[in-house]
N, CA, C and O atoms as CSV, one atom per row, in Angstrom:
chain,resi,resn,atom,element,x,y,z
A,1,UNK,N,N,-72.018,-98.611,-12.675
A,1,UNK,CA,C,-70.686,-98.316,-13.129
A,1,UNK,C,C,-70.080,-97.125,-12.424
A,1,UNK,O,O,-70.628,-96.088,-12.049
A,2,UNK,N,N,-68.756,-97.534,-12.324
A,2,UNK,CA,C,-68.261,-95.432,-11.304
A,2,UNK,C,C,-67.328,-95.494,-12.222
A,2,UNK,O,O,-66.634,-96.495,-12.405
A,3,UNK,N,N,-67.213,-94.121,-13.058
A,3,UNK,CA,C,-66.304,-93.100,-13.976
A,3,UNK,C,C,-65.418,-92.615,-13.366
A,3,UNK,O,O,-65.201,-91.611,-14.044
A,4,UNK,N,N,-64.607,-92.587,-12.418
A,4,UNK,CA,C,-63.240,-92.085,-12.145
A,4,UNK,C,C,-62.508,-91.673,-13.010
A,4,UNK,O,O,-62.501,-92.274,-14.084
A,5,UNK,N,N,-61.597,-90.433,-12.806
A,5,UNK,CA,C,-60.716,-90.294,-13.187
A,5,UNK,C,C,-59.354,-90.735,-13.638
A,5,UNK,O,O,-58.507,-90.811,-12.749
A,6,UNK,N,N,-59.023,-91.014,-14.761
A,6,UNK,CA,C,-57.504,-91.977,-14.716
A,6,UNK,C,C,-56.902,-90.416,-14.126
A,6,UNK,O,O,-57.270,-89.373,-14.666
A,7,UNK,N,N,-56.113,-90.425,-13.170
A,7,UNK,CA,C,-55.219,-89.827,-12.140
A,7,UNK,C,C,-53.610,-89.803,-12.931
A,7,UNK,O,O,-52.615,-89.748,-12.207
A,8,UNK,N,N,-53.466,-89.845,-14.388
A,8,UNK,CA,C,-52.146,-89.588,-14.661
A,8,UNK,C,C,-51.461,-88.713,-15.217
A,8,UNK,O,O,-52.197,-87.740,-15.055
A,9,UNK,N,N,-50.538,-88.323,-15.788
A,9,UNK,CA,C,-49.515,-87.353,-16.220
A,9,UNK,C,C,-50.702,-87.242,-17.171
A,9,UNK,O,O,-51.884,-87.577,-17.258
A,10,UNK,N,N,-49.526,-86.439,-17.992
A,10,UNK,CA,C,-49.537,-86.341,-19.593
A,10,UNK,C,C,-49.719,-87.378,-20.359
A,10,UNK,O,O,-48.870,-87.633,-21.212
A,11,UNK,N,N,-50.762,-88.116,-20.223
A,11,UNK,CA,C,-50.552,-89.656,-21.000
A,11,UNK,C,C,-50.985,-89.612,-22.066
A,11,UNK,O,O,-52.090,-89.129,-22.313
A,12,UNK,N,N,-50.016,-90.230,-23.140
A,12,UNK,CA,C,-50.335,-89.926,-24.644
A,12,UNK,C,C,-50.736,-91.280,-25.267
A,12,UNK,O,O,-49.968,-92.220,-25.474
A,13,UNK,N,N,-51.939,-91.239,-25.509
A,13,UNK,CA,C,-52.806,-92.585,-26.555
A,13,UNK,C,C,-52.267,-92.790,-27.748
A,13,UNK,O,O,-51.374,-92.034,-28.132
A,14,UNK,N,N,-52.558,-93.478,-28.266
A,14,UNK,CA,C,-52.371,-94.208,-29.724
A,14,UNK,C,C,-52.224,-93.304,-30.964
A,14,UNK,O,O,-53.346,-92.836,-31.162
A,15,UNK,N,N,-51.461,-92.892,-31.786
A,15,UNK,CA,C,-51.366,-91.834,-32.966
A,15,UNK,C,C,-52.980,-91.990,-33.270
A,15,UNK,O,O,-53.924,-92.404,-32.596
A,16,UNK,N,N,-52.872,-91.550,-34.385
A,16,UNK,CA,C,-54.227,-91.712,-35.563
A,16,UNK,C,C,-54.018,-92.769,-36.463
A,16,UNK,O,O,-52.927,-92.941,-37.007
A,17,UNK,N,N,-55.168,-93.618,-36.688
A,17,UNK,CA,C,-54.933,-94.347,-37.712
A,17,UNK,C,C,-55.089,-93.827,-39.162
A,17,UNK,O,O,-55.675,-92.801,-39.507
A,18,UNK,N,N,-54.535,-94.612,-39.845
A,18,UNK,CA,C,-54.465,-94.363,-41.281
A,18,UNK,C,C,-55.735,-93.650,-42.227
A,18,UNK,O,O,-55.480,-92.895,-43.166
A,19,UNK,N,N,-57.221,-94.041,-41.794
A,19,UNK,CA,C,-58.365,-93.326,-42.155
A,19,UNK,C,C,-58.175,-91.834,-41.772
A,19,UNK,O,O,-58.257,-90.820,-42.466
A,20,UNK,N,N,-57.921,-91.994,-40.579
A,20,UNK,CA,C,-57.685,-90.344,-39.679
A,20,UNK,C,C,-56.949,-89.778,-40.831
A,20,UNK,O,O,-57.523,-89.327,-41.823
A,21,UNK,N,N,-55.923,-89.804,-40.708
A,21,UNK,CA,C,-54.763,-89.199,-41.962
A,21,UNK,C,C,-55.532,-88.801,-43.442
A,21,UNK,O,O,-55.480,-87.769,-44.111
A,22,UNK,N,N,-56.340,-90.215,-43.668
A,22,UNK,CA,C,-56.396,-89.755,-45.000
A,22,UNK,C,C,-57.660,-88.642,-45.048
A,22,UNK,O,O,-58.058,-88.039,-46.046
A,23,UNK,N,N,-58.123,-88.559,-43.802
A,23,UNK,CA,C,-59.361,-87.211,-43.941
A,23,UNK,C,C,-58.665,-86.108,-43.588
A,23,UNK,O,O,-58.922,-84.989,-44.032
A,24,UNK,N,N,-57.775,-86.356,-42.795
A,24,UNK,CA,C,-56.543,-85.100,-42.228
A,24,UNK,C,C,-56.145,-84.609,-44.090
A,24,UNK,O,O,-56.538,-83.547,-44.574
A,25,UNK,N,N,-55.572,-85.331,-44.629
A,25,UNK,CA,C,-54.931,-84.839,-45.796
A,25,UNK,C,C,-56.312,-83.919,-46.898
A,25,UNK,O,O,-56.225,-82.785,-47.370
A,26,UNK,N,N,-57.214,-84.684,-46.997
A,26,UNK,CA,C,-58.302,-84.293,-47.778
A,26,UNK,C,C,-58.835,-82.550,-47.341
A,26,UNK,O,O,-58.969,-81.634,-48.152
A,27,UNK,N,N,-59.044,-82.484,-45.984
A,27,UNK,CA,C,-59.044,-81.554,-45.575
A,27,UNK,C,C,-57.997,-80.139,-45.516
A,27,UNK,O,O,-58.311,-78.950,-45.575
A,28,UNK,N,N,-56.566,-80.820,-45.371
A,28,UNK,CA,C,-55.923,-79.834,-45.221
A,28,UNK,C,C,-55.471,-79.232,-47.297
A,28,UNK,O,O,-54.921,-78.225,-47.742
A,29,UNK,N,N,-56.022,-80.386,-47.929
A,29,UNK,CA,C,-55.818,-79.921,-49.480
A,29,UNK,C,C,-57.678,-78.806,-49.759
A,29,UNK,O,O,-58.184,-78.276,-50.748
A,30,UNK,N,N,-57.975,-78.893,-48.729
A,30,UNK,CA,C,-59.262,-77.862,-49.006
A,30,UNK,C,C,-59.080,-76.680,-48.239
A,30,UNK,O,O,-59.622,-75.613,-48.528
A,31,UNK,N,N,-58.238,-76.871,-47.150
A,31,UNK,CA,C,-57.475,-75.853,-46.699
A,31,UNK,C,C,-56.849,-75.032,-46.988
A,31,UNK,O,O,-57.091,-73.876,-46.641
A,32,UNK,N,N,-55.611,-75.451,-47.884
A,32,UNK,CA,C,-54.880,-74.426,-48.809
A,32,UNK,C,C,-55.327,-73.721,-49.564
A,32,UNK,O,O,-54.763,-72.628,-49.521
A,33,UNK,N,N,-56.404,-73.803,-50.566
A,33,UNK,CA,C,-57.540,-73.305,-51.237
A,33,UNK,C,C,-57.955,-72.583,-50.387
A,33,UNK,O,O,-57.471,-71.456,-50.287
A,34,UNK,N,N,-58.823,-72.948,-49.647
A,34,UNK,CA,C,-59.368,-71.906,-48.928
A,34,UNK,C,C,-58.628,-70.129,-48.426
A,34,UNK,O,O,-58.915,-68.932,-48.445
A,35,UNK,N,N,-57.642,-70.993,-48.058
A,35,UNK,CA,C,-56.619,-70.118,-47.344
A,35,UNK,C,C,-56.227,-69.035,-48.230
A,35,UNK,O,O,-56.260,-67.857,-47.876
A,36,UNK,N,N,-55.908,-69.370,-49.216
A,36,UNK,CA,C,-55.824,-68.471,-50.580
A,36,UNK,C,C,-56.772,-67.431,-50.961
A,36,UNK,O,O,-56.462,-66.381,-51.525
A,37,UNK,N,N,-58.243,-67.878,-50.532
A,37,UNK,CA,C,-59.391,-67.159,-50.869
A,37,UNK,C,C,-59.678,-67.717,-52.006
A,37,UNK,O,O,-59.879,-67.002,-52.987
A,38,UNK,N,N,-59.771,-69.475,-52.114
A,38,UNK,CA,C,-60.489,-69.818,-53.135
A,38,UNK,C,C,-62.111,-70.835,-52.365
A,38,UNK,O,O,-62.186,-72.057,-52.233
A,39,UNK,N,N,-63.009,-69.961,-52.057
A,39,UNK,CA,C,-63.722,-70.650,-51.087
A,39,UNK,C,C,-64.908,-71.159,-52.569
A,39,UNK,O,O,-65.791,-70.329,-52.787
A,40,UNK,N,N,-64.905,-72.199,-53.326
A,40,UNK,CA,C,-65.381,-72.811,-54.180
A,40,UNK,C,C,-66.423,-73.853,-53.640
A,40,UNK,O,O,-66.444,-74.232,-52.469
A,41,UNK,N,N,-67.302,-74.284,-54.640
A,41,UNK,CA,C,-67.875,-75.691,-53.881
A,41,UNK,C,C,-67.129,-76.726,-53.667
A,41,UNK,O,O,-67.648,-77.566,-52.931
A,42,UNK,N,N,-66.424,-76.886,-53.929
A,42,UNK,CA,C,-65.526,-78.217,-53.933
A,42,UNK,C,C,-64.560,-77.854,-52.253
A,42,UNK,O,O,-64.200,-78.692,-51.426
A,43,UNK,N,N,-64.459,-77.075,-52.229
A,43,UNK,CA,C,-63.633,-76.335,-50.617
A,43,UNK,C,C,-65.339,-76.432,-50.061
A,43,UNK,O,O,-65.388,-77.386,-49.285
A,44,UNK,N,N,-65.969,-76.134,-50.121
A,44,UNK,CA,C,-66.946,-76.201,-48.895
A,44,UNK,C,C,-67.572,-77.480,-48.870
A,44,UNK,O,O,-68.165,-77.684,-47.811
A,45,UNK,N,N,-67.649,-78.744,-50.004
A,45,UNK,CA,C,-67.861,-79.805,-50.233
A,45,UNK,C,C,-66.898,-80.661,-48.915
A,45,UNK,O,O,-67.329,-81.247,-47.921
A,46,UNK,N,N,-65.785,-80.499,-49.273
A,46,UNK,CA,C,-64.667,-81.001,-48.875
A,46,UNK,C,C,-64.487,-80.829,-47.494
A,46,UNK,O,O,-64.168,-81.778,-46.778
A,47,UNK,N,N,-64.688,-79.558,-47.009
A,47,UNK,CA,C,-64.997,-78.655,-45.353
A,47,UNK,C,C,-66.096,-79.693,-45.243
A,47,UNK,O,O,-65.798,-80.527,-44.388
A,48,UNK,N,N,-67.370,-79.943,-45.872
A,48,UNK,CA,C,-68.384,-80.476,-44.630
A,48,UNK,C,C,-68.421,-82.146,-44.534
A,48,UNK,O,O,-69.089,-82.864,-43.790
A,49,UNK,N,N,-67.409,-82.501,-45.609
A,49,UNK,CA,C,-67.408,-84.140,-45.207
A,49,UNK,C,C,-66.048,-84.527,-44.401
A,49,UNK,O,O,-65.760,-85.654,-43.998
A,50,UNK,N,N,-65.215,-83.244,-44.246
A,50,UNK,CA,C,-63.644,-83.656,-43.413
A,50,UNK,C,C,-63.892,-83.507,-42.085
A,50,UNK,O,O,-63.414,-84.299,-41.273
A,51,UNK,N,N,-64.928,-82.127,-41.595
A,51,UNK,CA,C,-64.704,-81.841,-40.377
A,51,UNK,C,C,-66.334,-81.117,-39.946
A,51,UNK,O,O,-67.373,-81.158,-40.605
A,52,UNK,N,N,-66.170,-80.713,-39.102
A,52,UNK,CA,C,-67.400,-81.065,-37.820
A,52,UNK,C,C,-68.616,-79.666,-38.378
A,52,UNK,O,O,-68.207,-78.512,-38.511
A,53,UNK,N,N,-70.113,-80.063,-38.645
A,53,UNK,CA,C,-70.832,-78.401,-38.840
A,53,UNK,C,C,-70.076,-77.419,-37.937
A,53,UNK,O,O,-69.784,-76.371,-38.513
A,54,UNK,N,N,-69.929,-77.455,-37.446
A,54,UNK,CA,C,-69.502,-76.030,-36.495
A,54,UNK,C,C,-68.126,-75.609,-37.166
A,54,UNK,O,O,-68.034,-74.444,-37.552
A,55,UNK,N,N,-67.008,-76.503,-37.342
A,55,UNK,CA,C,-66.024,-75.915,-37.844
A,55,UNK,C,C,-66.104,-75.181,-39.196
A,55,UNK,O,O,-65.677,-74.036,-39.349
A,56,UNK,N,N,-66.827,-76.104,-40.418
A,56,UNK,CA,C,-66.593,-75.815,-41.032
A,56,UNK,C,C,-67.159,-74.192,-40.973
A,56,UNK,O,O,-66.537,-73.130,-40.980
A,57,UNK,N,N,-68.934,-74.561,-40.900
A,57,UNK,CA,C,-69.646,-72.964,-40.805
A,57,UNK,C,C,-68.508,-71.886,-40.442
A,57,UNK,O,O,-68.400,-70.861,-41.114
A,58,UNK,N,N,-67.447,-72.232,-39.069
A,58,UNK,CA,C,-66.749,-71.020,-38.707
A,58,UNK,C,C,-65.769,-70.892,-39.754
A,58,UNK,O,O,-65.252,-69.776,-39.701
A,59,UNK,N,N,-65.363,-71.532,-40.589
A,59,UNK,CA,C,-64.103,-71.430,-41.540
A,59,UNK,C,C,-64.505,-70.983,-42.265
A,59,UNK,O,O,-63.816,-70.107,-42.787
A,60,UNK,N,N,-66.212,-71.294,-42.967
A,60,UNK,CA,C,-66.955,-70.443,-44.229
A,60,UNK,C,C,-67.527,-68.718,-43.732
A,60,UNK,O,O,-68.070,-67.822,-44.377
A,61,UNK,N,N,-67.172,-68.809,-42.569
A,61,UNK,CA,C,-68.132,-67.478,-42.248
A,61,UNK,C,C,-67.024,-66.140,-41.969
A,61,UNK,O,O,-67.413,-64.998,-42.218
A,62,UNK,N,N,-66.229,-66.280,-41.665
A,62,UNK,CA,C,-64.761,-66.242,-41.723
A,62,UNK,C,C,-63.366,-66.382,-42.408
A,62,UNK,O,O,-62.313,-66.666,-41.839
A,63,UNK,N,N,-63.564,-66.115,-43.805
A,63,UNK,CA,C,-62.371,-66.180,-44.930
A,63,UNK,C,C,-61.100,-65.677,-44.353
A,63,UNK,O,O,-60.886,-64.863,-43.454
A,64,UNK,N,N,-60.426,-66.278,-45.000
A,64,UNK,CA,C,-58.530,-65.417,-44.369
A,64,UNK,C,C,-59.566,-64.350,-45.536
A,64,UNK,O,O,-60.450,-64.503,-46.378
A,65,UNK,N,N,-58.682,-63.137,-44.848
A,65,UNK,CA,C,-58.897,-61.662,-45.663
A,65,UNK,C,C,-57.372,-61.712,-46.107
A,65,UNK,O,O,-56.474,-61.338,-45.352
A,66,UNK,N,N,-57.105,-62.284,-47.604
A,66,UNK,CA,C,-56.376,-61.821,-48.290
A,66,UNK,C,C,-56.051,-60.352,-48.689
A,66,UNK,O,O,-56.998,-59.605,-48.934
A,67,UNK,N,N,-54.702,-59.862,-48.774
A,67,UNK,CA,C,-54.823,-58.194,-49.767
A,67,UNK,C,C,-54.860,-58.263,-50.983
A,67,UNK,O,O,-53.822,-58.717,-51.463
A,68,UNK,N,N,-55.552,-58.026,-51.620
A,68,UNK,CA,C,-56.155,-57.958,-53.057
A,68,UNK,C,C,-55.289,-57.524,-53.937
A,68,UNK,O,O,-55.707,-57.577,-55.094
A,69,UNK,N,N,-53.728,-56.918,-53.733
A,69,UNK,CA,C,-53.069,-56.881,-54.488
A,69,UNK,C,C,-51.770,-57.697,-54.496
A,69,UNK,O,O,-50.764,-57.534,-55.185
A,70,UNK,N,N,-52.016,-58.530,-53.646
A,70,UNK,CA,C,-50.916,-59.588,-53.122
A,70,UNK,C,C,-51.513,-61.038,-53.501
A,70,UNK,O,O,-52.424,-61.589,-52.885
A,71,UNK,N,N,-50.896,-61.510,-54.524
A,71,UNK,CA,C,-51.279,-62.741,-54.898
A,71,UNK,C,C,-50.647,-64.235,-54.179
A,71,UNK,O,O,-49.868,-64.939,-54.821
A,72,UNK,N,N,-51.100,-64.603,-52.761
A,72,UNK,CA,C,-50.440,-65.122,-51.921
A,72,UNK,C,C,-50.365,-66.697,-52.679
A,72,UNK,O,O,-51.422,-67.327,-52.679
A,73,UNK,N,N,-49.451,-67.185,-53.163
A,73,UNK,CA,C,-49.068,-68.580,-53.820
A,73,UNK,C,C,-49.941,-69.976,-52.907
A,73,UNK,O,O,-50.141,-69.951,-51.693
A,74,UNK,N,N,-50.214,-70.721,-53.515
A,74,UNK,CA,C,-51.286,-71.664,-52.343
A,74,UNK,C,C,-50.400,-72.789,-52.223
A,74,UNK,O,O,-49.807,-73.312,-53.167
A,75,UNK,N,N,-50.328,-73.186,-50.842
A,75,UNK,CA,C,-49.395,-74.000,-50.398
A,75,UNK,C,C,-49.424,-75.620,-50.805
A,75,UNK,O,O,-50.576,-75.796,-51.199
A,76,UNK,N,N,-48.679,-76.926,-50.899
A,76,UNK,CA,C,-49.259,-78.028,-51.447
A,76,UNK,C,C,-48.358,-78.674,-49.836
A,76,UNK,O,O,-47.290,-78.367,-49.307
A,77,UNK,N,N,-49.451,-79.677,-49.495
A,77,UNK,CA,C,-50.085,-80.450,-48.910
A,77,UNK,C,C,-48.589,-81.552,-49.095
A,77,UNK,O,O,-48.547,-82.346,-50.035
A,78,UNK,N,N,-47.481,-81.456,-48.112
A,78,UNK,CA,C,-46.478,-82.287,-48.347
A,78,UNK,C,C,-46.611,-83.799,-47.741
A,78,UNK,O,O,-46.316,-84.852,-48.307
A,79,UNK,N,N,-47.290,-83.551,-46.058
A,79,UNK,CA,C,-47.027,-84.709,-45.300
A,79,UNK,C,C,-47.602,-84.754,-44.656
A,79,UNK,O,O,-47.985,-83.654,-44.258
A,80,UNK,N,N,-48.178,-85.950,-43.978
A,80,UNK,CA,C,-49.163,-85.488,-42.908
A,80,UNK,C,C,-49.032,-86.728,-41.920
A,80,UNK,O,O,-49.159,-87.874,-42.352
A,81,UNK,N,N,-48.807,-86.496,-40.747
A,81,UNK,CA,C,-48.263,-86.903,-39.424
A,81,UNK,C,C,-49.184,-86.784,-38.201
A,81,UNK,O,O,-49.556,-85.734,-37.679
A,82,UNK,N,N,-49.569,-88.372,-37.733
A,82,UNK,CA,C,-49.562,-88.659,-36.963
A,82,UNK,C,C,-49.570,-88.695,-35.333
A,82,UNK,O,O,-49.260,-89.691,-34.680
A,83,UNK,N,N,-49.989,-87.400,-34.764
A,83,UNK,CA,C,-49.414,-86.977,-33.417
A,83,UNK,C,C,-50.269,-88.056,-32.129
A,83,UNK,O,O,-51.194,-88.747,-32.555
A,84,UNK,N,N,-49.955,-88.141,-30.761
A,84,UNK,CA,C,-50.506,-88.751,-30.248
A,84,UNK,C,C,-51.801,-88.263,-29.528
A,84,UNK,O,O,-51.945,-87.119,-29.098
A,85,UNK,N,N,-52.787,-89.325,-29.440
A,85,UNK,CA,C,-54.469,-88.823,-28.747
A,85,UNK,C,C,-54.259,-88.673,-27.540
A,85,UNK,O,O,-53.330,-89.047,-26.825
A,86,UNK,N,N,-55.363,-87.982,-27.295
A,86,UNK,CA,C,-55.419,-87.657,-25.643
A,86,UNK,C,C,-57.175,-87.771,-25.217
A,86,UNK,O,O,-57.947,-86.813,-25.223
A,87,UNK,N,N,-57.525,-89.168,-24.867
A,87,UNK,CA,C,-58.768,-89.554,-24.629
A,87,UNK,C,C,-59.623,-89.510,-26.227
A,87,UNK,O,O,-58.936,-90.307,-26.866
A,88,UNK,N,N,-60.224,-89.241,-26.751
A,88,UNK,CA,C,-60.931,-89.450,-27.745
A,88,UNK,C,C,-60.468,-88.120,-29.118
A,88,UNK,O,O,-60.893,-88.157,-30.273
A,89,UNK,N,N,-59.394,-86.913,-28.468
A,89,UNK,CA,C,-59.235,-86.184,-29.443
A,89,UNK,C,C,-58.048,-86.557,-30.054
A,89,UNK,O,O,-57.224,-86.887,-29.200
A,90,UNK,N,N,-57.541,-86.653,-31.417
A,90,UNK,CA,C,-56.166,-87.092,-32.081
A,90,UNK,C,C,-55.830,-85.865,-33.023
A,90,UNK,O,O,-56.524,-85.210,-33.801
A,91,UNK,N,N,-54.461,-85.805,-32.643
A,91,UNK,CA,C,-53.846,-84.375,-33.391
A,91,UNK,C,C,-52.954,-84.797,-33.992
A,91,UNK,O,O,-52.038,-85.458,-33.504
A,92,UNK,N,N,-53.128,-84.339,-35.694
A,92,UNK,CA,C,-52.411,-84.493,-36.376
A,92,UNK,C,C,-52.250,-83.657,-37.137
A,92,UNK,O,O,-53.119,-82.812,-37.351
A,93,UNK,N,N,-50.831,-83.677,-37.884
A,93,UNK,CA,C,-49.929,-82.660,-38.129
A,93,UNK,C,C,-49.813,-82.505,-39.637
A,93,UNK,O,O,-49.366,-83.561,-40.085
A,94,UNK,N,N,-49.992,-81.787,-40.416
A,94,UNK,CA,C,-50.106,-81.599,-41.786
A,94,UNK,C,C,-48.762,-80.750,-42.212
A,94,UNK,O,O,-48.744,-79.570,-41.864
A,95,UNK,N,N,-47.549,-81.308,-42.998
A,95,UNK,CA,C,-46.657,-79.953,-43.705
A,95,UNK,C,C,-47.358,-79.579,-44.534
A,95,UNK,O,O,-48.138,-80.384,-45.044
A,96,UNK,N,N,-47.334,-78.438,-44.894
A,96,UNK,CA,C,-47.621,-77.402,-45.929
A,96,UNK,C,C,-46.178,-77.047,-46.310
A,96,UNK,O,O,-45.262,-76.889,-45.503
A,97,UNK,N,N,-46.059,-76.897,-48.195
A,97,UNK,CA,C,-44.554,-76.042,-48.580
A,97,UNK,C,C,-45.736,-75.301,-49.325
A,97,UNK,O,O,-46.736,-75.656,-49.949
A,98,UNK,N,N,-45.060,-73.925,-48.912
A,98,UNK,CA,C,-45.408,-72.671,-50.214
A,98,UNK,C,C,-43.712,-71.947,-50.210
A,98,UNK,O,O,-42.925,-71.685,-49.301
A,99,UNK,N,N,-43.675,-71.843,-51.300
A,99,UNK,CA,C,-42.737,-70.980,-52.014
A,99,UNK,C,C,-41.402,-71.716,-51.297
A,99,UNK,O,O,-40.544,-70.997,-50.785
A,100,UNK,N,N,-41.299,-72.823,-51.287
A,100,UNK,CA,C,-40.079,-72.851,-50.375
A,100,UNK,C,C,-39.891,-72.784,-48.204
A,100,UNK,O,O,-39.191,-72.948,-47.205
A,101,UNK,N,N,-40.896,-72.491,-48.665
A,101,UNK,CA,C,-40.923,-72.551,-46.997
A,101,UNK,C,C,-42.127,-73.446,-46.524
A,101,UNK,O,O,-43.255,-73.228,-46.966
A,102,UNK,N,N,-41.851,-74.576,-45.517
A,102,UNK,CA,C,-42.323,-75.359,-44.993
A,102,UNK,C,C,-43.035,-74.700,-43.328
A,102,UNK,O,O,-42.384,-74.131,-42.451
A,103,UNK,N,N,-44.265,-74.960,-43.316
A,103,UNK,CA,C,-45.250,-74.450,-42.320
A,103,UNK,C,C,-45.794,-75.819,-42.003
A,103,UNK,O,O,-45.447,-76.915,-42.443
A,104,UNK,N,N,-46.605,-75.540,-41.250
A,104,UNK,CA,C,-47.106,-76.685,-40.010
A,104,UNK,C,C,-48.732,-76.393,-39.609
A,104,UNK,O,O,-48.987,-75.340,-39.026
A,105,UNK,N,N,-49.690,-77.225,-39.890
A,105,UNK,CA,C,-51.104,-77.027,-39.819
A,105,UNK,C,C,-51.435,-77.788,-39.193
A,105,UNK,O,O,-51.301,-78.917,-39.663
A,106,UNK,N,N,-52.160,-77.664,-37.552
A,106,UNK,CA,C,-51.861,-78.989,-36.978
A,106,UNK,C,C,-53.918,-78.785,-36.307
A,106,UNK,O,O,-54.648,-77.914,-35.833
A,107,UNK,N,N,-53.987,-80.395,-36.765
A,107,UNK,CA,C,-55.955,-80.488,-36.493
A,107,UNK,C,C,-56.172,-81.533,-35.715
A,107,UNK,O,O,-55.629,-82.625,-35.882
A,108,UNK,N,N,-57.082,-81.226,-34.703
A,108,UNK,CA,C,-57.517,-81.818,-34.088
A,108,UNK,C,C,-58.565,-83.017,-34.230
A,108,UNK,O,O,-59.419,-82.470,-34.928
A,109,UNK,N,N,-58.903,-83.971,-34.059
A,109,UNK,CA,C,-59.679,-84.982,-34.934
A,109,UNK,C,C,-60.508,-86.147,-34.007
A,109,UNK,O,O,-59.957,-86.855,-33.165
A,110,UNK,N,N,-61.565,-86.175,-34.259
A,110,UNK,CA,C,-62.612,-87.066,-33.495
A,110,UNK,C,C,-63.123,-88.097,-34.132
A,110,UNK,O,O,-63.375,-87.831,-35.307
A,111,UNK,N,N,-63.494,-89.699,-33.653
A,111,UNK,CA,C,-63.943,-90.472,-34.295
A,111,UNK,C,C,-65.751,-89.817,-33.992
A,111,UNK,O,O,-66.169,-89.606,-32.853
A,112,UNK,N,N,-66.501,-89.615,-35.118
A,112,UNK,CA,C,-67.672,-89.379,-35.032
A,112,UNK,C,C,-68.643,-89.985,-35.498
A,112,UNK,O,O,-68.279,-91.123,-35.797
A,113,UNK,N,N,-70.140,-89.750,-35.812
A,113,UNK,CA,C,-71.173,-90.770,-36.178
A,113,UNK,C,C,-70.739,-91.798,-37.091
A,113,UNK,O,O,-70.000,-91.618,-38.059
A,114,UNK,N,N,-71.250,-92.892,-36.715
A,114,UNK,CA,C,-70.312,-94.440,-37.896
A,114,UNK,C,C,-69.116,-94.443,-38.014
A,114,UNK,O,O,-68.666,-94.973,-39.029
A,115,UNK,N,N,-68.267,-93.910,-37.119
A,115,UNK,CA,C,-67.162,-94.029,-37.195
A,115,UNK,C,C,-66.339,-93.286,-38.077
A,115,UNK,O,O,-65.238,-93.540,-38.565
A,116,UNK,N,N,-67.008,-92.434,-38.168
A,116,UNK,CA,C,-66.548,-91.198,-39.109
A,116,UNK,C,C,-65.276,-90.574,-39.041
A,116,UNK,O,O,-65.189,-90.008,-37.951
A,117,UNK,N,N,-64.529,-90.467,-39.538
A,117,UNK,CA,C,-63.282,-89.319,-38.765
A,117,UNK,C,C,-63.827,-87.817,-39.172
A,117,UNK,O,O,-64.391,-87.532,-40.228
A,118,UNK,N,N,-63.599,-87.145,-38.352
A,118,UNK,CA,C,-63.448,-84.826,-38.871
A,118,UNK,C,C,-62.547,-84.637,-38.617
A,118,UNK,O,O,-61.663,-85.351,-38.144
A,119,UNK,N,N,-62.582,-83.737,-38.854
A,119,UNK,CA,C,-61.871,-82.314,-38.222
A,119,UNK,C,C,-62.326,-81.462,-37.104
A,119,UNK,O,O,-63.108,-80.533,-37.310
A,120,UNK,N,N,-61.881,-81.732,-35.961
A,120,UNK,CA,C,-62.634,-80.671,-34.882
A,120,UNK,C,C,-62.377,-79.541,-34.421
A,120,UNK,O,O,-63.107,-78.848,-33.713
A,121,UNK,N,N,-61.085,-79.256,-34.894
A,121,UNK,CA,C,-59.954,-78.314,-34.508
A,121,UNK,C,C,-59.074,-77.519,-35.448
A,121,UNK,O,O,-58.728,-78.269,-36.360
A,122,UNK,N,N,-58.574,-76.309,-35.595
A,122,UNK,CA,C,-57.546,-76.252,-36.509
A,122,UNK,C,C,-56.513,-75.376,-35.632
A,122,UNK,O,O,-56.622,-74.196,-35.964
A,123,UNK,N,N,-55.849,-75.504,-34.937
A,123,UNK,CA,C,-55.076,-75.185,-34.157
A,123,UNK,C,C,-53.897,-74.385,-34.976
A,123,UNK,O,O,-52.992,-73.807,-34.375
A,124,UNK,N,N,-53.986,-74.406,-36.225
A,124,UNK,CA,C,-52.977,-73.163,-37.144
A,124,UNK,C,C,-51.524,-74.188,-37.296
A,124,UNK,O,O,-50.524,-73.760,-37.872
């Protein structure tokens, strides 16, 4: 067999399918929690069946450092979108609303063992 290079632009693959999404969403609702500084079993449950040992370990080893007198509101999980793959990685796009303001959480995503979907990425 010879592996060549496909030789093209920016070529954008197929969105994510619908499984993708629904681990994209699961994840990014263990996200918000987290993000808050609610790192519970159910957030680290949730971290190791959405996305990859390595990510999660770095997300558990590594808390957002909340200020302890600032009670930061935890964001809810509005929408989650579809972006296009690029060879085997698929990025998709999560809204977050907190307080009125709409933010953007965008993860990177791999089909893995059995066809698994993760999380490989969290690109913020």
């Amino acid at each position: 067999g010879s592996g060549g290079d496909a030789a093209g632009g920016d070529v954008t693959g197929p969105p994510a399918p619908k499984a993708a999404k629904q681990v994209a969403r699961r994840f990014a609702e263990a996200f918000v929690v987290y993000e808050v500084g609610g790192i519970d079993t159910k957030v680290r449950k949730a971290f190791g069946q959405t996305s990859t040992k390595q990510l999660s370990r770095s997300l558990l080893h590594r808390p957002p450092r909340q200020p302890a007198s600032v009670k930061v509101p935890q964001a809810k999980v509005v929408n989650v979108v579809a972006g296009p793959s690029k060879g085997s990685v698929y990025t998709v796009s999560v809204s977050l609303l907190r307080v009125g303001v709409t933010s953007e959480l965008r993860l990177e995503m791999e089909q893995g063992v059995g066809k698994k979907w993760q999380v490989t990425n969290v690109l913020g």
